[in-house]
KOLLUMSE-846894 format. One record per residue (C-alpha): residue number from 0; x, y, z. Coordinates in Angstrom, 2 decimals, always signed. Layout:
N
<site NUM <X Y Z>>
...
***
This chain:
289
<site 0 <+0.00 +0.00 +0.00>>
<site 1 <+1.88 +3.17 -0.98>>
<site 2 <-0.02 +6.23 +1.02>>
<site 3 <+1.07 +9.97 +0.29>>
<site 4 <+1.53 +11.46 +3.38>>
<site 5 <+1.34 +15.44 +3.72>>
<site 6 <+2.56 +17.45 +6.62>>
<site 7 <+1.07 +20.88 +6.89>>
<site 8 <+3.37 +23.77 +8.70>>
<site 9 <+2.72 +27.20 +8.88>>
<site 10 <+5.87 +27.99 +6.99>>
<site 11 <+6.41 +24.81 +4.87>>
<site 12 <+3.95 +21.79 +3.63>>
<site 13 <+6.18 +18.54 +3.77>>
<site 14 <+5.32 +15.28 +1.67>>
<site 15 <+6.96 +11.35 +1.15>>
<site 16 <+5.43 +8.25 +0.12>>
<site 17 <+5.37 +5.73 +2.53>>
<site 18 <+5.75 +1.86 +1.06>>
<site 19 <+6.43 -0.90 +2.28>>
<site 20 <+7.38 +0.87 +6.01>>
<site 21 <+9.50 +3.08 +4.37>>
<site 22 <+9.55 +6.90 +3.57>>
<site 23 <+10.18 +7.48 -0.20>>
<site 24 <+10.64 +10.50 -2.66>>
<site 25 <+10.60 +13.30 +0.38>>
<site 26 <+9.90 +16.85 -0.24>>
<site 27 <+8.54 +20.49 +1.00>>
<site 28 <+6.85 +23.44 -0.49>>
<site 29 <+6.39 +26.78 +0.65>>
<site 30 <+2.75 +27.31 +2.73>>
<site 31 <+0.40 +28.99 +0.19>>
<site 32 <-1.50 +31.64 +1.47>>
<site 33 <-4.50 +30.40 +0.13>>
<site 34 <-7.03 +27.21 +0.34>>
<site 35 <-7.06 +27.82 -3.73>>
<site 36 <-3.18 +27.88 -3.93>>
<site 37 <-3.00 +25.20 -1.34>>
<site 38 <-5.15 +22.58 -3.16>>
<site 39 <-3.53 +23.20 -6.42>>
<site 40 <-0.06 +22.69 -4.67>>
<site 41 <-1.07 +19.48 -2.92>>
<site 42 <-2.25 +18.02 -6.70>>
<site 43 <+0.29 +18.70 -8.35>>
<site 44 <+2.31 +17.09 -5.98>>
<site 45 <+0.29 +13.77 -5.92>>
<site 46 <+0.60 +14.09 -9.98>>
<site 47 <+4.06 +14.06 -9.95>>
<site 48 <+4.98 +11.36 -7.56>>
<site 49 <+6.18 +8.07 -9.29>>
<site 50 <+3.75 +5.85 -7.19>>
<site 51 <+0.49 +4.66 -7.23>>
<site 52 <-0.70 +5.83 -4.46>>
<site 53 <-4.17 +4.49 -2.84>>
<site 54 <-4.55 +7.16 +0.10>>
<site 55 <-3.77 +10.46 +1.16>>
<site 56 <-2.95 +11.09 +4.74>>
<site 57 <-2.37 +14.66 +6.39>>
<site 58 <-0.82 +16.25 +9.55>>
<site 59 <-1.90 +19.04 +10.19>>
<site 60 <-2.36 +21.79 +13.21>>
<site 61 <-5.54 +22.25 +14.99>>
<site 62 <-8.07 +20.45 +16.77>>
<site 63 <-9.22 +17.56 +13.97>>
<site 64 <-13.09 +16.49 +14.63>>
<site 65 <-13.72 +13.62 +12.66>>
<site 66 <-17.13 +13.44 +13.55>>
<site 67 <-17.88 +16.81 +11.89>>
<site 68 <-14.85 +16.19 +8.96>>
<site 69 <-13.04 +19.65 +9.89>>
<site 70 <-10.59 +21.13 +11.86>>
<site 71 <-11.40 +23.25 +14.76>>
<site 72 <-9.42 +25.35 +16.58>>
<site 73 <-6.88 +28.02 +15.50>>
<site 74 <-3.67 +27.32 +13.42>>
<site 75 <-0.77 +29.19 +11.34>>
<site 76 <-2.89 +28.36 +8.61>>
<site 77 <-6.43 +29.90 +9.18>>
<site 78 <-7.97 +28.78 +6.05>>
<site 79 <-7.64 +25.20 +6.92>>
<site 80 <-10.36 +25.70 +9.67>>
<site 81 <-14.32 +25.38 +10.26>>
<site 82 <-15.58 +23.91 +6.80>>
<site 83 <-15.86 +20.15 +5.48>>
<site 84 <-11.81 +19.72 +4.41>>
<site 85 <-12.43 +16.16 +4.07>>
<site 86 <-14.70 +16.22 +1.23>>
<site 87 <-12.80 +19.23 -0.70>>
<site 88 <-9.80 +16.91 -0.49>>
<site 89 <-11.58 +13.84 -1.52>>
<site 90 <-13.04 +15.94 -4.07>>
<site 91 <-9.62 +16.42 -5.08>>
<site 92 <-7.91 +14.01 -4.88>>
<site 93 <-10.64 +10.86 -5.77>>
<site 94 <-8.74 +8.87 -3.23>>
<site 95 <-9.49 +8.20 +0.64>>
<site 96 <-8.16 +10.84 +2.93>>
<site 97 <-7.55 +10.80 +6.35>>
<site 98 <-6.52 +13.57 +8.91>>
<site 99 <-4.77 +13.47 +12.59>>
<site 100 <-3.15 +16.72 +14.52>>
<site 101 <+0.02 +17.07 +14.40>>
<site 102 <+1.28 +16.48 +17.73>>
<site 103 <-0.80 +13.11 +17.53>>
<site 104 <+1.09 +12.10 +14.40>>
<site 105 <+4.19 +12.07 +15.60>>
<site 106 <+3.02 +10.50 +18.62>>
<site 107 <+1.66 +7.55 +16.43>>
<site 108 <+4.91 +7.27 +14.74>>
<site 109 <+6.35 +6.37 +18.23>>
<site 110 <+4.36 +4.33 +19.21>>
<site 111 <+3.76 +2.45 +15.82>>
<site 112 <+7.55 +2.52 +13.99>>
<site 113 <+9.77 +4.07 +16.76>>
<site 114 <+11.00 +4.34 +20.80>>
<site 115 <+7.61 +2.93 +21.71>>
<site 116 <+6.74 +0.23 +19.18>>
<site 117 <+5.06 -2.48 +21.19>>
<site 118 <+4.27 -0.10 +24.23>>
<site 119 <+0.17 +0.00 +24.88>>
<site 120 <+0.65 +2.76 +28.03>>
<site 121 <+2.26 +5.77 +26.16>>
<site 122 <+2.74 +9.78 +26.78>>
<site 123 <+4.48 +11.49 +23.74>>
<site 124 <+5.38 +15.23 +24.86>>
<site 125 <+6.84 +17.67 +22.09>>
<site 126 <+8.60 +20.35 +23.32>>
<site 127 <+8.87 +23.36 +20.85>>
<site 128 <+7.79 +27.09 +21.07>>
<site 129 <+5.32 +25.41 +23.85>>
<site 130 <+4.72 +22.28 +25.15>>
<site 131 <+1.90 +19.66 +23.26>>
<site 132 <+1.77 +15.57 +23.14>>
<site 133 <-0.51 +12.49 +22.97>>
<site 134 <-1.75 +10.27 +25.38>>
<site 135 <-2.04 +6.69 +24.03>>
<site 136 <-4.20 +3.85 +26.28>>
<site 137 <-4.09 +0.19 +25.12>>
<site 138 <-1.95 +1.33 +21.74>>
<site 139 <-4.93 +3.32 +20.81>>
<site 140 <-4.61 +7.10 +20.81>>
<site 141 <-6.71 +9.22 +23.49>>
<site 142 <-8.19 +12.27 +22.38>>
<site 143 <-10.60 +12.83 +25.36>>
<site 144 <-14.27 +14.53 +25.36>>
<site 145 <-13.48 +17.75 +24.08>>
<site 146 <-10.27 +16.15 +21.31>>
<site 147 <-8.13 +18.11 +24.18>>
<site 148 <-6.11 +14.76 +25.02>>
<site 149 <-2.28 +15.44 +25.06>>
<site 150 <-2.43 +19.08 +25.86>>
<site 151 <+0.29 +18.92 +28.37>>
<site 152 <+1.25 +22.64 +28.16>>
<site 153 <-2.01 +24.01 +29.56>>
<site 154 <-0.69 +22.48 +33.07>>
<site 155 <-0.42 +25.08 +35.65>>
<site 156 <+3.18 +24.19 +37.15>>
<site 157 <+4.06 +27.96 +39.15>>
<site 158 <+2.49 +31.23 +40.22>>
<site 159 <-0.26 +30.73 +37.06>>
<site 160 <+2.38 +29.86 +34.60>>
<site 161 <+2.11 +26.55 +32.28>>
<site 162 <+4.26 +23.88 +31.50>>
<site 163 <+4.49 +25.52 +27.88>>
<site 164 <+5.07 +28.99 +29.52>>
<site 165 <+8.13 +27.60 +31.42>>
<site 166 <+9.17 +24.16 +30.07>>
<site 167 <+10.64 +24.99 +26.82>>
<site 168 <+14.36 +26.13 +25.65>>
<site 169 <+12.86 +28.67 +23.59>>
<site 170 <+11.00 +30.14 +27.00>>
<site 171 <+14.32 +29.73 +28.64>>
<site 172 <+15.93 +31.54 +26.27>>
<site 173 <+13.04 +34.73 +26.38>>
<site 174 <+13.80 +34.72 +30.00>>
<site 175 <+17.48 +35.15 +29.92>>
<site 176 <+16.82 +37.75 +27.24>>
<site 177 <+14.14 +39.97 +29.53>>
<site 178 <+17.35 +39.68 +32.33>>
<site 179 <+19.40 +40.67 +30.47>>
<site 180 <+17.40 +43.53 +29.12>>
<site 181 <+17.35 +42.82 +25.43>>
<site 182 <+15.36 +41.82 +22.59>>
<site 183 <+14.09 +38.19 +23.38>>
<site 184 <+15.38 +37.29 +19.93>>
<site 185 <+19.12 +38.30 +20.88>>
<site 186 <+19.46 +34.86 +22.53>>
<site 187 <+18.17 +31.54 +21.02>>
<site 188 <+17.77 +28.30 +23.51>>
<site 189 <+20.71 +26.34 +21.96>>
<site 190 <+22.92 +29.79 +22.84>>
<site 191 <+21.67 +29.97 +26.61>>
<site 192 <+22.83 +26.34 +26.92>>
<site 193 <+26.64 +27.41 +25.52>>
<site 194 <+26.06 +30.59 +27.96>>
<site 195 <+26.05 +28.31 +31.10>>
<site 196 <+28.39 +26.32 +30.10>>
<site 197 <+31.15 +29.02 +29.94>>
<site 198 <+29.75 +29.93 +33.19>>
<site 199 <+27.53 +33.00 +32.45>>
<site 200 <+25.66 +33.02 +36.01>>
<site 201 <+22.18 +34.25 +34.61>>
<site 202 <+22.32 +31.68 +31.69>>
<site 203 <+23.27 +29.11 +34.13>>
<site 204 <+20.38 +29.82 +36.36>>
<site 205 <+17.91 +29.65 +33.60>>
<site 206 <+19.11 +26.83 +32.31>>
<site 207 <+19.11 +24.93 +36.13>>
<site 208 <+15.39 +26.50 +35.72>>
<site 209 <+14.30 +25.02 +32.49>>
<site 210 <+15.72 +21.50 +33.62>>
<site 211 <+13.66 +21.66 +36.63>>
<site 212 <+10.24 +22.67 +35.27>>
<site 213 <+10.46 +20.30 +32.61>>
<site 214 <+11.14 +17.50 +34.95>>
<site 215 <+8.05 +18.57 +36.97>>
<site 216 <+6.29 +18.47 +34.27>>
<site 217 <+7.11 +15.46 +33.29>>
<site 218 <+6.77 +13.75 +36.94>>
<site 219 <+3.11 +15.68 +36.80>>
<site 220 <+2.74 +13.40 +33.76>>
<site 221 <+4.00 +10.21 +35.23>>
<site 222 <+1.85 +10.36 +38.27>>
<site 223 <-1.42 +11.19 +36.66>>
<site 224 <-1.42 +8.86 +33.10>>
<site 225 <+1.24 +6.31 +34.46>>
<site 226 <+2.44 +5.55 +31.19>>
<site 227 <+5.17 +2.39 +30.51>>
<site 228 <+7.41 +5.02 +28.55>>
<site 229 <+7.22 +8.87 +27.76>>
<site 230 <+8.70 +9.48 +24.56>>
<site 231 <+10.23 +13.08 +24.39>>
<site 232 <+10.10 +15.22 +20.59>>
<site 233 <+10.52 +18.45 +19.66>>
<site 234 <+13.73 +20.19 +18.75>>
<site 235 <+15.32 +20.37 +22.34>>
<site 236 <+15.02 +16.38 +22.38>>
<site 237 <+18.07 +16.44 +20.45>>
<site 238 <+20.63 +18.10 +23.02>>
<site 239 <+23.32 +16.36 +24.17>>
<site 240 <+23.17 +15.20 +28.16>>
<site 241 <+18.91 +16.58 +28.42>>
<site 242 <+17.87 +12.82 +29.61>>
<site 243 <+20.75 +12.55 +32.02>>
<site 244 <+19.81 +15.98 +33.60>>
<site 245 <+16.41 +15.12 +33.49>>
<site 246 <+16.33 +11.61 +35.25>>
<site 247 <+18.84 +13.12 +38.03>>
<site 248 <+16.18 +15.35 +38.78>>
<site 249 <+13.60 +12.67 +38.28>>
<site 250 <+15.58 +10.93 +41.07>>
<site 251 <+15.47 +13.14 +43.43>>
<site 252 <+11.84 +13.85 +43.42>>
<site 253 <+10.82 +10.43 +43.77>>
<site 254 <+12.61 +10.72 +46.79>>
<site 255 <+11.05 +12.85 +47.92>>
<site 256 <+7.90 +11.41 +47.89>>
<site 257 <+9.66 +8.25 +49.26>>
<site 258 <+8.11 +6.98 +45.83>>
<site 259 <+9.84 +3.17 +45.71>>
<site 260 <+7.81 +0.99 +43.20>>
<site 261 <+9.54 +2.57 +39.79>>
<site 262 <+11.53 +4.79 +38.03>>
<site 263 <+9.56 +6.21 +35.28>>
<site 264 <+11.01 +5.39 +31.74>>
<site 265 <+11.57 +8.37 +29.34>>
<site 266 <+13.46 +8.10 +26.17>>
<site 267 <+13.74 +10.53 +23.27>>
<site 268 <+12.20 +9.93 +19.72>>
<site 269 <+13.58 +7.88 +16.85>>
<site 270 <+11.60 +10.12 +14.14>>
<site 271 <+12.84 +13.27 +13.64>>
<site 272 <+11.88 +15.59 +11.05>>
<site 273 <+9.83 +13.31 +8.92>>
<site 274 <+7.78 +12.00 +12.29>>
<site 275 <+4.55 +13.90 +11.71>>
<site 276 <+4.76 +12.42 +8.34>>
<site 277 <+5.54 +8.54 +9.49>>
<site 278 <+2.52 +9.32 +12.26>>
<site 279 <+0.35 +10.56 +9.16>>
<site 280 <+0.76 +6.99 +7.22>>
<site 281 <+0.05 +4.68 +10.50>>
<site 282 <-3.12 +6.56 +11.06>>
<site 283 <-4.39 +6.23 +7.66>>
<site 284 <-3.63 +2.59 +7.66>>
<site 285 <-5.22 +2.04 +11.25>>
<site 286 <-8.38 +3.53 +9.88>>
<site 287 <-8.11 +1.30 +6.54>>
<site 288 <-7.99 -1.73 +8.53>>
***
């Protein structure tokens, strides 16, 4: 079964085949700025790959309702939202089409291809600009009663702030910027962490910061889902020495709480860049089976 798998981004729209559980014949456009533009882009694209493909299967942002075939919610790409997408893209394409957030895609790839595979008690948590995930229960994704499953970064974790607010490098990096009085692009995440480690005191204290919240947020996880494995994505899940920092803090705090029966698992993902896309494919072929 060769399925054309589409990732939609606010600045690019990202596309492979996947065959044979393999990614083939990877690619990106620019976003168009329009639904018009957007369709014609995503055609031509299905025109010109050399497979016969039998499905189409999107990531995309937002809250997807497949009860009412749209995405709710708000997005980087507005016109996506609040009409029937799955028929337009049926429409288009003549071929079966499926849809899944994005944060739930590369979740699936996890749990179906990657650091989870074989795993039924999962919590995926992407840490970008802010902090989103999925929750999966028996192998099967939870989306909850309002599709808000996985929204780890609306978690109040200190004085009203979120998880998102103060569990991400990129946060980090905004605060050592407003300390140090300039623009909070002057500084990026991945320069805070070089900061601190030629022994800048601020960066080093936002950094010891950034390391703790995350780990709260993460034991705030554990202890509510109790998941076999949390699988850690995003761009930060990359750096050198973050799950040694994280399960000495993770230590510590079960400790604390003279917690004795485990030590929670947490490993980072195997899909990378082309996740959401992976995650894309197994959900169109768990709803074709």
């Amino acid at each position: 079964m060769a399925i054309l798998a589409f990732d939609l981004g606010g600045s690019a729209v990202k596309y492979g085949v996947w065959e044979k559980n393999e990614l083939h014949g990877t690619g990106k456009f620019p976003t168009p700025k329009t639904w018009e533009e957007m369709k014609k882009a995503l055609l031509e694209t299905k025109m010109n790959v050399p497979f016969s493909i039998e499905g189409i299967a999107f990531s995309a942002p937002g809250v997807v309702d497949e009860r009412k075939r749209q995405i709710l919610g708000i997005s980087a790409i507005p016109y996506i939202h609040h009409f029937d997408i799955y028929d337009e893209l049926e429409n288009l394409f003549q071929l079966p089409v499926t849809i899944e957030n994005d944060a739930n895609c590369a979740g699936m790839a996890e749990i179906y291809e990657g650091a989870a595979k074989g795993k039924q008690e999962v919590a995926f948590v992407v840490i970008g600009t802010g902090i989103g995930g999925a929750v999966f229960h028996k192998g099967e994704i939870v989306k909850g009663a309002h599709l808000y499953g996985g929204e780890f970064g609306l978690m109040f974790l200190n004085d009203g702030k979120t998880f998102s607010s103060l569990g991400t490098a990129v946060h980090m990096a905004w605060r050592y910027c407003d300390r140090k009085g300039v623009e909070r692009e002057t500084f990026s995440g991945e320069d805070v962490f070089m900061l601190a480690n030629q022994g800048d005191v601020l960066a080093t204290e936002e950094v010891e910061n950034f390391y703790e919240y995350l780990t709260q947020g993460l034991f705030s996880i554990q202890f509510s889902l109790d998941p076999q494995v949390i699988v850690l994505g995003g761009g930060v899940s990359a750096k050198e020495g973050l799950l040694e920092e994280i399960n000495q803090r993770m230590e510590k705090k079960l400790k604390q709480f003279d917690l004795k029966d485990f030590v929670p698992e947490i490993v980072i993902c195997e899909y990378r860049n082309d996740a959401n896309l992976v995650g894309a494919a197994a959900n169109f072929i768990a709803h074709k089976q």
